[in-house]
N, C-alpha and C positions, 0 to 999 in steps of 0.2 A: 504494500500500500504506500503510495505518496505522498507526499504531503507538500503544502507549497508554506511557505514563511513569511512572520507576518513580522512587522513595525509600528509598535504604538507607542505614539511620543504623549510623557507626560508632562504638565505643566509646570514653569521653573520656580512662581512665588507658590509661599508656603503652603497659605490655605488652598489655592487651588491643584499646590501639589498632591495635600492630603486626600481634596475631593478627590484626583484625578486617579490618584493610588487606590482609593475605595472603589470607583469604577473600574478599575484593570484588572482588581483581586475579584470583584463581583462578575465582571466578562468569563475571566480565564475561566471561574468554577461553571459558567454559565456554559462555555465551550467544551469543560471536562464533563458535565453532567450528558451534556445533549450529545456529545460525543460516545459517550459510553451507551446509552442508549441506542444511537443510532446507527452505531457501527456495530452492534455486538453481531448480527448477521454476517459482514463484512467480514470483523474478525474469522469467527467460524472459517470463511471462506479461505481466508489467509492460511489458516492453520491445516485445513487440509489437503491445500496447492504444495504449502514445503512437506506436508508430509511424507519419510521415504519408508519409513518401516514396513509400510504393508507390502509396497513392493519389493523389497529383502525377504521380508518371512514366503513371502510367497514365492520368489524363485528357491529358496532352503528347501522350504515345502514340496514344494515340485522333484526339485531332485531325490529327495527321498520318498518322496510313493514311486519316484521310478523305478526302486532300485528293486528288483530281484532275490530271491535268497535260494542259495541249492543245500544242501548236503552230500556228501560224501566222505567216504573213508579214506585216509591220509594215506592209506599205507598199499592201498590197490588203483586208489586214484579214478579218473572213470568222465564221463561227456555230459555237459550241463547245454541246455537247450532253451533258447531265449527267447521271449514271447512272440519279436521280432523277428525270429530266424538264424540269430546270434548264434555260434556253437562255440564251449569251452572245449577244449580236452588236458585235463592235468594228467601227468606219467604217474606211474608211483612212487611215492615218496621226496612229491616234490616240497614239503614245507619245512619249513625250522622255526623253534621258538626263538624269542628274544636272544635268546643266550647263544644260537647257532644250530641250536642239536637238535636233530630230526624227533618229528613227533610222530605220534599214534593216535588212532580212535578217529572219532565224528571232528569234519571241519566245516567249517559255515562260509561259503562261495558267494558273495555278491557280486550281483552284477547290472549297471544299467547301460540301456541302448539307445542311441540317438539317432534317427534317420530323414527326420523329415524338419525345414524350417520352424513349424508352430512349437514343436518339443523344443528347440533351437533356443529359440527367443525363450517360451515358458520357463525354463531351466539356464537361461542367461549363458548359454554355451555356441557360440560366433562361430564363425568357420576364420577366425584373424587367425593369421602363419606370421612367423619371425623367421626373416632372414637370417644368415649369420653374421650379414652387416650391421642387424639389427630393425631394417627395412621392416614394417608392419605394411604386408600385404595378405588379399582373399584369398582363401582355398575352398577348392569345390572337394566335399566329403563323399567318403564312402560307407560312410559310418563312424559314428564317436562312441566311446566307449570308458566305463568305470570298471573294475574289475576289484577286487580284492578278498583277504581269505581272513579268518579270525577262528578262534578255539576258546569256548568259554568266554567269549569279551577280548579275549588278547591277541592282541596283533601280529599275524606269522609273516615269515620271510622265504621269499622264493627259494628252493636247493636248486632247481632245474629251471628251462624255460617252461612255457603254456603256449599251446596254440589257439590263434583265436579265428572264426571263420564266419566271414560278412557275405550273404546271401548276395548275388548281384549277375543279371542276364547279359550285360555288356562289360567283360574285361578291359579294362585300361592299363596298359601296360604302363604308360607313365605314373598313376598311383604309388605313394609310399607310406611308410610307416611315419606316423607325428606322435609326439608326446608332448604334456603341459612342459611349459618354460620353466626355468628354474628361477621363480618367483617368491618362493614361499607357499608353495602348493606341493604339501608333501604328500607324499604317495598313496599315503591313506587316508587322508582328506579330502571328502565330496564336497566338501563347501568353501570352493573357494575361486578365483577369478582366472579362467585357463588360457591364456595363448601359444599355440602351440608352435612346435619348434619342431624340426626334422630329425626322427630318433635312426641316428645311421648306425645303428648296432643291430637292426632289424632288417626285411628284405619282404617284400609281397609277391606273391606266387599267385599261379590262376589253382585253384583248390576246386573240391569233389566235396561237398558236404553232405551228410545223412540227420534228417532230421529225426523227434523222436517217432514216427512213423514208420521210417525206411523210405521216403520218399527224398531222391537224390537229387539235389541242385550244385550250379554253380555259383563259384564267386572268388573273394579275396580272401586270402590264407595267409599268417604270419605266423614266428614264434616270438613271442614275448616276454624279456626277461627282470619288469619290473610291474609293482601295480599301481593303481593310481588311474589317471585319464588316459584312453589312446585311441588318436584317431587315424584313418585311412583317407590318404587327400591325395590332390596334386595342384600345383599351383593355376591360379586362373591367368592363363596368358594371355594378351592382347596388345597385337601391333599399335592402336592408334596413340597419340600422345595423350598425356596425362594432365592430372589438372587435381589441385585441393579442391574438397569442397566444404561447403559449412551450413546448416542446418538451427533457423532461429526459430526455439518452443514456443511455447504461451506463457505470458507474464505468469512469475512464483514459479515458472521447472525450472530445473537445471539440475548440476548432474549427481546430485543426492536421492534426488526423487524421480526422475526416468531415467529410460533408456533410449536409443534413437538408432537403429538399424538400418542398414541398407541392403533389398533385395534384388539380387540380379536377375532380370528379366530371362526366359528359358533357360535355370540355373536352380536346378529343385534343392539343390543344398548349398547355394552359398547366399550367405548372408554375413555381412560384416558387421562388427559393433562400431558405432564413430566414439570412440573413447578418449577423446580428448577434449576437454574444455575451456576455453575462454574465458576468464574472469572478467579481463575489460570490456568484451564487446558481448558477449553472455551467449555466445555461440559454441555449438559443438561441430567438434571437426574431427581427421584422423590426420597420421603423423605425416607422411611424408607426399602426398600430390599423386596418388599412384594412381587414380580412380580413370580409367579412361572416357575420353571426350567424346561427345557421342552415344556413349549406354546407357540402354534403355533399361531404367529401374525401377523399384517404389521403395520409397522411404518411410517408416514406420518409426511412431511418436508411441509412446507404453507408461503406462504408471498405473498405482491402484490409489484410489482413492473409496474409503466406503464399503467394499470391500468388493467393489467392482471393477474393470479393467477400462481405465479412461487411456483413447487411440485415437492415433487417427492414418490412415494409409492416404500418402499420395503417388500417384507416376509420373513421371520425371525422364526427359534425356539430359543426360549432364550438359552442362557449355563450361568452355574454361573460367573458373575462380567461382565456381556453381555456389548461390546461396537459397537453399532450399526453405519456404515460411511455412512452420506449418500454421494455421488458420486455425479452421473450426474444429473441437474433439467432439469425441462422441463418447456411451459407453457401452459394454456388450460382458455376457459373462464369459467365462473362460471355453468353454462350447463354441462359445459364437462367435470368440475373436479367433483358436482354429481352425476353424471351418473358414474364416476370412486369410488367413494366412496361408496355406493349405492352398486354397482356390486361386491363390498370384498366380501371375503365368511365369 
């Protein structure tokens, strides 16, 4: 909220200064009363534009009803089948405790799977890649993925690798292996902010997978020899020159309380997060000008407010120094703004 500043000059002789002091203390309470009154609507309004918490709880939230739980025996090991089509397969004896030393008995396999933009955004996981210049560029996924194992609550560590296997009708040989950056996103942490990075300890192969059916499909095959995030990408290339762009919300967001995405047009998994913020000009942007000129997108505006999802999707082709408004929001429940995310071309 605004405000504009006021100047009230009071009289210089005495008595007129006293009246004049009785009228300015009389105003002022006169401005705070009618003020408090009339604004307490206002307020409200104030108070639930900066709000960000719903929108935290609610991607936290998200990632964990995604997640999966298997069992199996540590010590014969065996194939976990994910709702999406995901396949584990642990060897025998792939786990250790804390301390190093192979364990025995029941182990607890989680696992979440990400394949489509709406889970994307709902679970606040981009398709952004780090260069090893450091360059934050898009990648188009093959699948993202959380994996990890536990005994009793406690945290096990890999003996061997896992194989992990992403159902997919069109092999891409240039796809590779990504894992979260070394951020402060440790391997056993689902809550926390991923951008990934080229994990060259690993190799993707075109795989034969057997569902729990017996019904055999193909796709992408890796071994895997840490847990944590990992995704199957490859970088989104494109000849045309590039260009920054910037994206200005509606007065009270910023980047506490949304999120601001960018979807690429016939690109069913890339979407980038613009994760950078402006303080002086209260715009969001990304880091380095990569965005090419010319692409055709929609830009997506997210927050909760109420316990509703306030949006709004616009399409857009870039132009060089793009500053994307977004205008009017709306609001839709979490059904409704899938089905709208989901349904981009």
């Amino acid at each position: 909220m605004k405000t504009s500043n006021r100047t009230i000059a009071v009289p210089n002789n005495s008595r007129n200064a006293k009246k004049g002091m009785m009228i300015f203390l009389l105003l002022n309470v006169a401005i705070l009363l009618f003020g408090s009154c009339k604004n307490d609507d206002n307020d409200i309004i104030i108070e639930r534009i900066i709000n960000g918490i719903e929108l935290q709880k609610a991607i936290n939230d998200n990632r964990e009803e995604a997640m999966q739980t298997f069992v199996m025996n540590a010590e014969t090991g065996g194939y976990m089948y994910g709702e999406e089509g995901t396949q584990l397969h642990f060897l025998p004896n792939s786990f250790l405790d804390q301390n190093g030393d192979p364990i025995s008995g029941s182990v607890t396999i989680e696992l979440v799977e990400i394949y489509d933009k709406a889970k994307m955004l709902l679970t606040k996981m981009p398709t952004n890649g780090k260069r090893p210049n450091g360059d934050i560029e898009t990648l188009k996924s093959a699948g993202e993925f959380f994996v990890n194992a536990n005994q009793n609550g406690n945290q096990l560590q890999l003996a061997n690798a896992f194989e992990i296997f992403s159902p997919n009708e069109d092999f891409d040989p240039e796809m590779r292996l990504f894992k979260a950056a070394d951020n402060g996103c440790d391997n056993d942490i689902i809550d926390c902010d991923v951008v990934w990075e080229e994990n060259r300890e690993g190799n993707i192969d075109l795989g034969q997978g057997e569902g729990p059916n017996g019904t055999g499909v193909t796709g992408y095959s890796s071994f895997i020899n840490n847990f944590g995030w990992t995704n199957i990408d490859r970088w989104y290339n494109d000849p045309r020159p590039k260009t920054v762009i910037y994206v200005d919300v509606p007065e009270g967001y910023d980047n506490t309380n949304c999120n601001v995405y960018v979807s690429y047009d016939g690109e069913p998994t890339a979407l980038a997060l613009l994760d950078t913020y402006i303080e002086e000009t209260e715009l969001f942007s990304e880091h380095y000008g990569l965005i090419p000129i010319g692409l055709e997108v929609h830009f997506i505006f997210v927050s909760i407010q109420d316990g509703e999802y306030t949006y709004a999707i616009q399409g857009a082709t870039i132009t060089e120094d793009h500053v994307e408004v977004i205008g009017s929001t709306t609001t839709a429940s979490e059904a409704e703004l899938i089905a709208l995310i989901n349904g981009l071309p």
